[in-house]
C-alpha positions as CSV (number, residue, x, y, z in Angstrom):
1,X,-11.2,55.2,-20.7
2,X,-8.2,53.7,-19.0
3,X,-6.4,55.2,-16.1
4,X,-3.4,57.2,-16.9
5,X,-0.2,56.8,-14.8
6,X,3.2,59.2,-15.9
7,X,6.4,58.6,-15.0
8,X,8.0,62.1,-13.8
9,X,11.9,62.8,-12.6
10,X,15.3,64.2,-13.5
11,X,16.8,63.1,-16.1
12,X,18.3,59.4,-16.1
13,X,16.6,58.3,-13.2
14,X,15.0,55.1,-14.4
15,X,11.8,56.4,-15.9
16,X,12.6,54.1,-19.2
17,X,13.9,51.2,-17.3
18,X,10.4,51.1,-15.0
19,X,8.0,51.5,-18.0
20,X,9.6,48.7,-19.5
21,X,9.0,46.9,-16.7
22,X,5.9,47.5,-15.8
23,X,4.6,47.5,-20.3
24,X,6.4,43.9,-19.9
25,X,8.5,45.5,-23.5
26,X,11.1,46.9,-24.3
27,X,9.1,49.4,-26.5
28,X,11.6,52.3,-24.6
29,X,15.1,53.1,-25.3
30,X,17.1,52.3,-21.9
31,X,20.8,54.1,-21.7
32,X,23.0,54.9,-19.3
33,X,22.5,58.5,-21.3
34,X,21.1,62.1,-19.6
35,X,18.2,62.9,-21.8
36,X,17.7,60.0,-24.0
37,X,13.8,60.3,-24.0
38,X,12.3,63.1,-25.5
39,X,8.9,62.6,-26.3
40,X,5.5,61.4,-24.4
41,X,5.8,57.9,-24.9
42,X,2.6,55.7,-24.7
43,X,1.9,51.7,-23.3
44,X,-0.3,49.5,-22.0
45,X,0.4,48.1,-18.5
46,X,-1.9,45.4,-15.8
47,X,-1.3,46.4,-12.2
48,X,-3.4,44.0,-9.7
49,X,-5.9,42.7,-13.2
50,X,-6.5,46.4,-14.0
51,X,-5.6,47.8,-17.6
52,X,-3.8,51.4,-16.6
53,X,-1.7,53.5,-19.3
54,X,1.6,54.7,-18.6
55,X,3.5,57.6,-20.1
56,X,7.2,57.6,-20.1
57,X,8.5,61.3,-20.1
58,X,11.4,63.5,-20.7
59,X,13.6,64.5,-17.4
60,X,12.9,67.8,-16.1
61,X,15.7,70.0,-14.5
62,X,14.1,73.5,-14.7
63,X,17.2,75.4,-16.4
64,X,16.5,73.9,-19.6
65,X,17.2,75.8,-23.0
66,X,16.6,74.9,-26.3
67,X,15.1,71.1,-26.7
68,X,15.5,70.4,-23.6
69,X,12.5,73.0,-22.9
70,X,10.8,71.7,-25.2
71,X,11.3,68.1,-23.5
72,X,9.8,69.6,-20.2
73,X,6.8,71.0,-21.7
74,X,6.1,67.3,-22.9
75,X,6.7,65.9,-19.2
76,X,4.2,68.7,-18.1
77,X,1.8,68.3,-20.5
78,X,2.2,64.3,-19.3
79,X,1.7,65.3,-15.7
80,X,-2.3,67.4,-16.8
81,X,-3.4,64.2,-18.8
82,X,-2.5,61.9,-15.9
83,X,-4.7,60.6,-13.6
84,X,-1.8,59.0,-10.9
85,X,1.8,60.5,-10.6
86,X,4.6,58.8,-10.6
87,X,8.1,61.0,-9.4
88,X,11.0,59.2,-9.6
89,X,14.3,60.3,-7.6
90,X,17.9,58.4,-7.6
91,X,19.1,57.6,-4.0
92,X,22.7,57.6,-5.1
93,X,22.5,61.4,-6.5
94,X,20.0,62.4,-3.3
95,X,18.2,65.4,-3.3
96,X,19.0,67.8,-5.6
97,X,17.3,71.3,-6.6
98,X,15.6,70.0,-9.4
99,X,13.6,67.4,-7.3
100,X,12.4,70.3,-5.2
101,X,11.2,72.2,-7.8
102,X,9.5,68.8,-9.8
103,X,7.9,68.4,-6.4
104,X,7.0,72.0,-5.5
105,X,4.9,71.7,-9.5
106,X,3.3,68.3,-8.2
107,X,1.8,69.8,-4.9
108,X,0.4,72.6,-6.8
109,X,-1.5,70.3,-9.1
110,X,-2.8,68.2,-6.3
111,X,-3.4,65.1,-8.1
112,X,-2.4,61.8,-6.7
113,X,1.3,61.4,-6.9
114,X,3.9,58.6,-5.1
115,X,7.9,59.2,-4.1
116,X,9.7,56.3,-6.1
117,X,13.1,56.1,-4.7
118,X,15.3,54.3,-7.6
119,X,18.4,52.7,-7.4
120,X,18.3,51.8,-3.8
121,X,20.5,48.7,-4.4
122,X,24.3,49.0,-3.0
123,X,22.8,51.8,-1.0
124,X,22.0,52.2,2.9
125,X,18.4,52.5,2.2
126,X,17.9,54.3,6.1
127,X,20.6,56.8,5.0
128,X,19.6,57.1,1.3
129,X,16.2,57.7,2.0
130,X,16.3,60.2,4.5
131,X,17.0,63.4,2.6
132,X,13.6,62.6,0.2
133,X,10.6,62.9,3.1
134,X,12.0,66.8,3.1
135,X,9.6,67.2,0.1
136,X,6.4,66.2,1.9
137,X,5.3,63.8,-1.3
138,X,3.6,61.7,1.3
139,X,4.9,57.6,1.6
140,X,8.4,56.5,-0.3
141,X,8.7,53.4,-2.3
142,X,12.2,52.1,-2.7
143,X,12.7,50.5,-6.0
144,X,15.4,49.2,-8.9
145,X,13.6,49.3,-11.6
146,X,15.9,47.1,-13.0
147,X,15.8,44.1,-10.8
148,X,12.2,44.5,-9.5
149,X,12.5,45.2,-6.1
150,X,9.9,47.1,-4.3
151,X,7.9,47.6,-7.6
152,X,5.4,45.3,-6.4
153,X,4.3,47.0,-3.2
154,X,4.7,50.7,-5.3
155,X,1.8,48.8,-7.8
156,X,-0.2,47.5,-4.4
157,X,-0.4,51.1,-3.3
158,X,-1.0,52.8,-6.9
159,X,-3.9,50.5,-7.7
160,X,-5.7,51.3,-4.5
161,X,-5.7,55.5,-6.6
162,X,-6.9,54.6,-10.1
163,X,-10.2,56.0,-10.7
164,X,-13.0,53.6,-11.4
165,X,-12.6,52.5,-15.5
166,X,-15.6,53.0,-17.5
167,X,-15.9,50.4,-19.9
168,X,-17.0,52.0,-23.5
169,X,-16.6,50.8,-26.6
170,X,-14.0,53.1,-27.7
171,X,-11.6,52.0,-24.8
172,X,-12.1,48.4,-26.9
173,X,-11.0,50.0,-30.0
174,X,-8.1,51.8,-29.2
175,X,-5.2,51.0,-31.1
176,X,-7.3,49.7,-33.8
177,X,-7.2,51.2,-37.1
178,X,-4.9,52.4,-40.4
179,X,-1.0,52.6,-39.2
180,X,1.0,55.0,-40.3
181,X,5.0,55.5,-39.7
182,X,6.5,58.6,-41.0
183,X,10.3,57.8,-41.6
184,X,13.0,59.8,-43.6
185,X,16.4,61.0,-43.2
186,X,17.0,63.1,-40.1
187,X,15.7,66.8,-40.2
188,X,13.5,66.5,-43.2
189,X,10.0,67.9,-41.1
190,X,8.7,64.2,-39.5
191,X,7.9,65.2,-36.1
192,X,6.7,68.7,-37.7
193,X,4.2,66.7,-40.2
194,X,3.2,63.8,-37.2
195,X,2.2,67.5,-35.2
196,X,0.2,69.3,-38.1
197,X,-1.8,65.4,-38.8
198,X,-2.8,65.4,-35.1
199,X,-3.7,69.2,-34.8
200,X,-1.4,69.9,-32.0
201,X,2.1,69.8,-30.0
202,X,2.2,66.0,-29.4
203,X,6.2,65.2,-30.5
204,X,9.4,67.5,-30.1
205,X,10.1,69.7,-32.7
206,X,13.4,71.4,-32.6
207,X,16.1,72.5,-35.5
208,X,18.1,70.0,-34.5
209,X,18.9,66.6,-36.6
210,X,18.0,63.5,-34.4
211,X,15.6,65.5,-32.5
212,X,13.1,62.0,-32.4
213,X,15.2,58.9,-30.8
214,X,12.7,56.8,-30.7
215,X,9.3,55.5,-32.8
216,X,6.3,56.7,-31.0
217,X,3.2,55.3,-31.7
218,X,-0.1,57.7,-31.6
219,X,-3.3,56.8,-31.7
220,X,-6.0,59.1,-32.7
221,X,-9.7,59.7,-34.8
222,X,-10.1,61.5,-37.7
223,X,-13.7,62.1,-38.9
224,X,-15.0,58.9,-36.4
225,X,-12.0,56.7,-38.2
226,X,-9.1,55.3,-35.9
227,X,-5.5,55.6,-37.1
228,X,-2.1,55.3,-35.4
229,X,0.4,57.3,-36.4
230,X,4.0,56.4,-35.9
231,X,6.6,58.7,-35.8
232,X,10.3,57.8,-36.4
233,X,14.2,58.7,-35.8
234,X,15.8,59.9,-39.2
235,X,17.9,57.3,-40.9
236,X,21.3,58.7,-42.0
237,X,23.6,57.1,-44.1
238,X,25.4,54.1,-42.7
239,X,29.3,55.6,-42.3
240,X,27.7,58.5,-40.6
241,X,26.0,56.3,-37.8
242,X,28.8,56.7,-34.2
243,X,26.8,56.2,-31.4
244,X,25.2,53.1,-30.1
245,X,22.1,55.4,-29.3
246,X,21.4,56.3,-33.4
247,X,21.9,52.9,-34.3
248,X,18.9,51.4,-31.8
249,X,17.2,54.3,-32.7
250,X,17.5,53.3,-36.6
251,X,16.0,49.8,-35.7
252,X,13.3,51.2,-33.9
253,X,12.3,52.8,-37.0
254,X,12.8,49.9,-39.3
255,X,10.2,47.7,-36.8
256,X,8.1,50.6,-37.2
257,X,8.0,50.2,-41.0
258,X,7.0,46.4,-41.0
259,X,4.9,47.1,-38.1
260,X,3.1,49.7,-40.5
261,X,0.1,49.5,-42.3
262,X,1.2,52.5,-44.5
263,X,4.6,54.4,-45.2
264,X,4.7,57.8,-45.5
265,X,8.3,59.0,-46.9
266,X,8.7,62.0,-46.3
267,X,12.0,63.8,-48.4
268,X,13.2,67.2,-48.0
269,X,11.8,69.2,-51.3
270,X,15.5,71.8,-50.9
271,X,17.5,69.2,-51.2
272,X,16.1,67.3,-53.6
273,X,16.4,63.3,-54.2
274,X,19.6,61.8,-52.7
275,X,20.4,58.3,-52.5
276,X,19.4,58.2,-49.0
277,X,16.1,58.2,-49.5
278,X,16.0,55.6,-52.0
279,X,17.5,53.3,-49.7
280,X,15.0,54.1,-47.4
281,X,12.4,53.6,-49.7
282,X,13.8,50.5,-51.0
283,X,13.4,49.2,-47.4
284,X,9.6,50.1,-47.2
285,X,9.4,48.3,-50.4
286,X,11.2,45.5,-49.7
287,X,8.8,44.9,-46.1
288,X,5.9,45.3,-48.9
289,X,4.4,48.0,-47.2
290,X,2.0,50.4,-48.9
291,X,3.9,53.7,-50.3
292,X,3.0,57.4,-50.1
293,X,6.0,59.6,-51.1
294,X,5.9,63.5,-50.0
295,X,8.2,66.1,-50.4
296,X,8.3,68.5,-47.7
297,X,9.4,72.3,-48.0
298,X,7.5,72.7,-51.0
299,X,6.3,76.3,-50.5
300,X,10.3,77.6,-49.5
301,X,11.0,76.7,-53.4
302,X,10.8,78.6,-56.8
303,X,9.0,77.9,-60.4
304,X,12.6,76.6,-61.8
305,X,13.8,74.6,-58.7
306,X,10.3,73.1,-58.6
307,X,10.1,71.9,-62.2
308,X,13.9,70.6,-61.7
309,X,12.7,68.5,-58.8
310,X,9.3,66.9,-60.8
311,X,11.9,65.7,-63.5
312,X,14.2,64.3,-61.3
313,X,11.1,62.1,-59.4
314,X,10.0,60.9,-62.9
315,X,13.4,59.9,-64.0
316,X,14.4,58.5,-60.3
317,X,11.1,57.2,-59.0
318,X,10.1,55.0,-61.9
319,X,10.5,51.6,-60.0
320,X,7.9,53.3,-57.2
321,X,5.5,54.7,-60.5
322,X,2.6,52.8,-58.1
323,X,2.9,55.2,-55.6
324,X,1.5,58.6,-54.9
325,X,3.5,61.6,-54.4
326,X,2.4,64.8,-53.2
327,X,4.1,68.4,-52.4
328,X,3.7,69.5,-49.3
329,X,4.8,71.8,-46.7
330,X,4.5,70.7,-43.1
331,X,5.1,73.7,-41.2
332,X,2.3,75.6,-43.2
333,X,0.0,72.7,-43.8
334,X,-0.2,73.1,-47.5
335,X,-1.3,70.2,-49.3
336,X,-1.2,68.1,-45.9
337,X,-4.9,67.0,-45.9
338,X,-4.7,65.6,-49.5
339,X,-2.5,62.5,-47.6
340,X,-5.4,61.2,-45.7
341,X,-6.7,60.4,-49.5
342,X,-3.5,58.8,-50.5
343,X,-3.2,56.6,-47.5
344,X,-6.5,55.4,-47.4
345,X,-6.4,54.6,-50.8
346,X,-3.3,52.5,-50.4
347,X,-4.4,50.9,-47.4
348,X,-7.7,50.0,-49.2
349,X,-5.5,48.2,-52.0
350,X,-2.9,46.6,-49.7
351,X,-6.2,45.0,-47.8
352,X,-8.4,44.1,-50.5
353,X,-10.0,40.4,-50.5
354,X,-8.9,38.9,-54.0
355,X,-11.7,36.3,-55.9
356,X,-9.7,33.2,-57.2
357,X,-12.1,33.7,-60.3
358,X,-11.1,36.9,-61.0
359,X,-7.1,36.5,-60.7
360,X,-7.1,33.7,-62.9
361,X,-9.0,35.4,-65.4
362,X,-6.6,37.9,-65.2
363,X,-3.6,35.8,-65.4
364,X,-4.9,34.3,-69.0
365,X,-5.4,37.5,-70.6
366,X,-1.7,38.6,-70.0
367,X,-0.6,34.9,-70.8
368,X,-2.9,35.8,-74.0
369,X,-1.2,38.8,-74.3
370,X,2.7,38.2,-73.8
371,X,3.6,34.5,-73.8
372,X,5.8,33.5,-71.1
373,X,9.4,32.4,-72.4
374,X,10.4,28.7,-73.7
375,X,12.6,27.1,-71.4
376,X,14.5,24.1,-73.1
377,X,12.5,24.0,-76.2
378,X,9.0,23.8,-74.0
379,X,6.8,26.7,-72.7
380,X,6.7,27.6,-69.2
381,X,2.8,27.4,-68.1
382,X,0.7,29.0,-65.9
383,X,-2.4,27.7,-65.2
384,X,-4.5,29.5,-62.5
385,X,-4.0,31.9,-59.3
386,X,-5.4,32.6,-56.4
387,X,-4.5,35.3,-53.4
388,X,-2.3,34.2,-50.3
389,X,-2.1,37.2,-48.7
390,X,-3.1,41.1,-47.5
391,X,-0.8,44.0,-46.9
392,X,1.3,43.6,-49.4
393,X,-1.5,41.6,-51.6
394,X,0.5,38.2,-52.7
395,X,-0.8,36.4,-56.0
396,X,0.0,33.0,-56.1
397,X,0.3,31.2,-59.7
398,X,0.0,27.8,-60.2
399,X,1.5,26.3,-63.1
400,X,5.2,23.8,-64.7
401,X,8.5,25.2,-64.8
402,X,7.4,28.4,-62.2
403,X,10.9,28.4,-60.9
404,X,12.2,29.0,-64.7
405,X,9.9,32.5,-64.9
406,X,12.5,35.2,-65.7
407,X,12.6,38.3,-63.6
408,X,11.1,40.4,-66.7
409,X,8.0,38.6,-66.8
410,X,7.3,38.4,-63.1
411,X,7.6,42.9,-63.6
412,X,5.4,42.4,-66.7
413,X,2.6,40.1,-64.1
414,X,3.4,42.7,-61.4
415,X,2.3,45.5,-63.8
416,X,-0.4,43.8,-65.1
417,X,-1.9,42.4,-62.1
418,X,-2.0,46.3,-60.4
419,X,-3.4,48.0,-63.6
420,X,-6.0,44.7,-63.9
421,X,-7.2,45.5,-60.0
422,X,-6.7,48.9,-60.1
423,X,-4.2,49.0,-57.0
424,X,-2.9,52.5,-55.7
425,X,0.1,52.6,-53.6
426,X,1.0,49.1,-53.0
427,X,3.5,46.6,-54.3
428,X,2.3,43.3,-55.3
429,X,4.4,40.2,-54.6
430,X,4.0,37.2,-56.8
431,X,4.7,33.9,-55.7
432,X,4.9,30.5,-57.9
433,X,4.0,26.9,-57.3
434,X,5.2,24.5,-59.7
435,X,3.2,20.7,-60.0
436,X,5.0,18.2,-58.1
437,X,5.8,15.2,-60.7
438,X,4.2,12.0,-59.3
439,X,6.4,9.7,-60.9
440,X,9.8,11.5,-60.1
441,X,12.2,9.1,-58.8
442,X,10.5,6.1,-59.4
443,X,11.7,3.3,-61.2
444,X,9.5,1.6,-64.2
445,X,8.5,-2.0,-63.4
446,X,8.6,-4.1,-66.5
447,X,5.7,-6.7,-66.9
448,X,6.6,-10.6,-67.9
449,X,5.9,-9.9,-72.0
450,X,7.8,-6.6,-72.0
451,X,10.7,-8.0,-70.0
452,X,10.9,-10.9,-72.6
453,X,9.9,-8.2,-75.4
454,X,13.1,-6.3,-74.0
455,X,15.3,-9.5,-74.3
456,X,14.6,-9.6,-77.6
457,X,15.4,-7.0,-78.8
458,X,18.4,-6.8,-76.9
459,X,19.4,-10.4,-78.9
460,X,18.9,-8.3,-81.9
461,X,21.2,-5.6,-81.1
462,X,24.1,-8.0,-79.9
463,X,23.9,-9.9,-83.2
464,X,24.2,-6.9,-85.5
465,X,27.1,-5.9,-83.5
């Protein structure tokens, strides 16, 4: 197992900025914004040719109320799993109640914990630093987080208090696995759905749109299989996207979905289908990720608003007919197990190794079948296919005039190809090569008797003139 090493402190102190840093990423969202993270956030870091993992927390103030108690627990909960603290201050606020009480907690739990000044720059750092030994944390380690300075000594020190690693096999395999990204339109029941997969109180959950800011990756077993689990901001609709915060935080969640093995979209049963979350789905296909649709709320609903809502996916979702879609209710847990079947299903299609053999066999019986269209009084052909690619799967077809295939007949190979392998949950993407023409833009050369064949005949034409 890898050391663990959180980052601890008020709010907007530089918690982000120095896991950045230290990840070598930019996997956290960095603002000049009280409060921006919210949940445990996860990386990989080296400090002196060690492999450590850091958790970047929520600030703690202790007066929170509503999410923002919600955000401590997360920080505490960050502070039991660590093995190495480290509390972050800001010289230019000084000490402040809330340090006092972050440090009073940190005593109590006795683990091993270092004073990072932040912010020291434009700063007397004698004066600065004074008020901060008052909280008997032990030595103090001016930093910037965001220049570098003093972060190498702070790592010098830190790595002389990780606990020996043991190397197992499952530290090797961390990370590996299916990936999964839950997206959707803001307050729809992600973060409550990412909670009831793991089994426990890993994300924020508050009644609250935007409650997630940014995509938090998780990675976890389920019955001795590794997945990662990715949970996402809400996407709203463009015009209703303000602040510079939402709009990272909606391409955070768009790098989640082509960074994803599976999508899971999750809509809001209540509300039925709005155009929202067709967009959002039109995304996920247009990456060519694998699809698992779930409406959320489920149980909350009655016998008419249900039957209503199964009309409206066949009549709505008949360009997505390749993708499950199960009713479920997140809070409850009803019908959430029946995903894992879904998902691995589609992930078992997206990744499938595809025989040469096979697609080409397939590809003459729907030629057989349906005859591809003439194209200037001659038959486009396809000859033979092979696979070029996983996750989506990407048939490649070989054959003349490919770049004259109308956009019918690619649906009707699309269709074909999917019922023919027997592919759940997955788009397929066909790509075509046409044969290259060896003599295209080369000019004819004449031998001595048809050159003086041609000048006869050309005598023959002037005289009938």
């Amino acid at each position: 197992m890898l050391p663990v090493i959180a980052l601890v402190g008020r709010p907007n102190v530089g918690k982000s900025t120095l896991f950045n840093r230290l990840t070598k990423s930019r996997d956290a969202l960095v603002a000049n914004y009280a409060g921006l993270t919210r949940d445990r956030k996860y990386g990989e870091a080296e400090i002196n040719g060690r492999q450590v993992l850091l958790i970047d927390t929520g600030g703690i103030t202790g007066d929170e109320e509503g999410i923002d108690a919600v955000m401590a627990q997360q920080s505490m909960q960050a502070i039991e799993e660590a093995d190495v603290v480290l509390f972050l201050v800001d010289c230019r606020d000084g000490l402040t109640p809330a340090d006092e009480m972050i440090a009073q907690h940190l005593r109590v739990r006795a683990k091993p914990t270092y004073l990072v000044a932040n912010k020291v720059d434009g700063v007397n750092p004698d004066i600065a630093l004074a008020p901060f030994y008052e909280l008997g944390i032990g030595e103090l380690f001016p930093t910037t987080a965001t220049h570098g300075r003093g972060v190498r000594n702070l790592l010098e020190r830190v790595s002389e208090a990780l606990p020996e690693q043991e190397e197992t096999e499952a530290a090797e395999d961390e990370g590996k696995g299916v990936k999964i990204a839950i997206v959707g339109r803001p307050n729809v029941g992600k973060s409550t759905l990412v909670n009831r997969l793991l089994g426990e109180e890993r994300v924020v959950v508050f009644d609250m749109p935007g409650t997630t800011r940014d995509s938090i990756y998780i990675n976890y077993e389920r019955n001795g299989t590794p997945y990662t689990i990715i949970d996402t901001a809400g996407v709203r609709r463009r015009k209703n996207v303000r602040e510079t915060v939402e709009k990272f935080s909606i391409i955070k969640t768009l790098q989640a979905i082509n960074d994803a093995n599976v999508v899971v979209l999750l809509m809001d049963a209540s509300e039925g289908i709005v155009d929202q979350d067709l967009h959002i789905m039109g995304n996920v296909i247009e990456s060519g990720r694998a699809l698992v649709v779930a409406l959320n709320k489920w149980d909350g609903l009655d016998p008419d608003h249900r039957d209503y809502i199964k009309k409206e996916l066949e009549r709505r979702l008949r360009f997505v007919d390749f993708a499950d879609t199960h009713f479920i209710s997140a809070l409850h847990g009803t019908g959430v197990g029946h995903l894992y079947e879904s998902i691995e299903a589609a992930y078992q299609s997206a990744t499938d190794k595809l025989s040469t053999n096979h697609l080409t066999r397939i590809l003459q019986w729907a030629v057989s079948e349906h005859q591809p269209p003439m194209v200037h009084g001659h038959r486009i052909k396809l000859r033979y296919a092979h696979a070029g690619g996983q996750n989506p799967p990407v048939i490649v077809i070989h054959g003349n005039q490919t770049d004259q295939v109308p956009a019918h007949y690619v649906r009707y190979l699309e269709k074909t190809f999917r019922r023919a392998l027997d592919l759940h949950g997955t788009p397929v993407k066909i790509e075509f090569r046409g044969g290259e023409n060896p003599y295209a833009g080369k000019k004819n050369k004449l031998s001595s008797r048809q050159l003086a064949k041609k000048r006869r005949l050309m005598k023959f034409v002037k005289k009938k003139k």
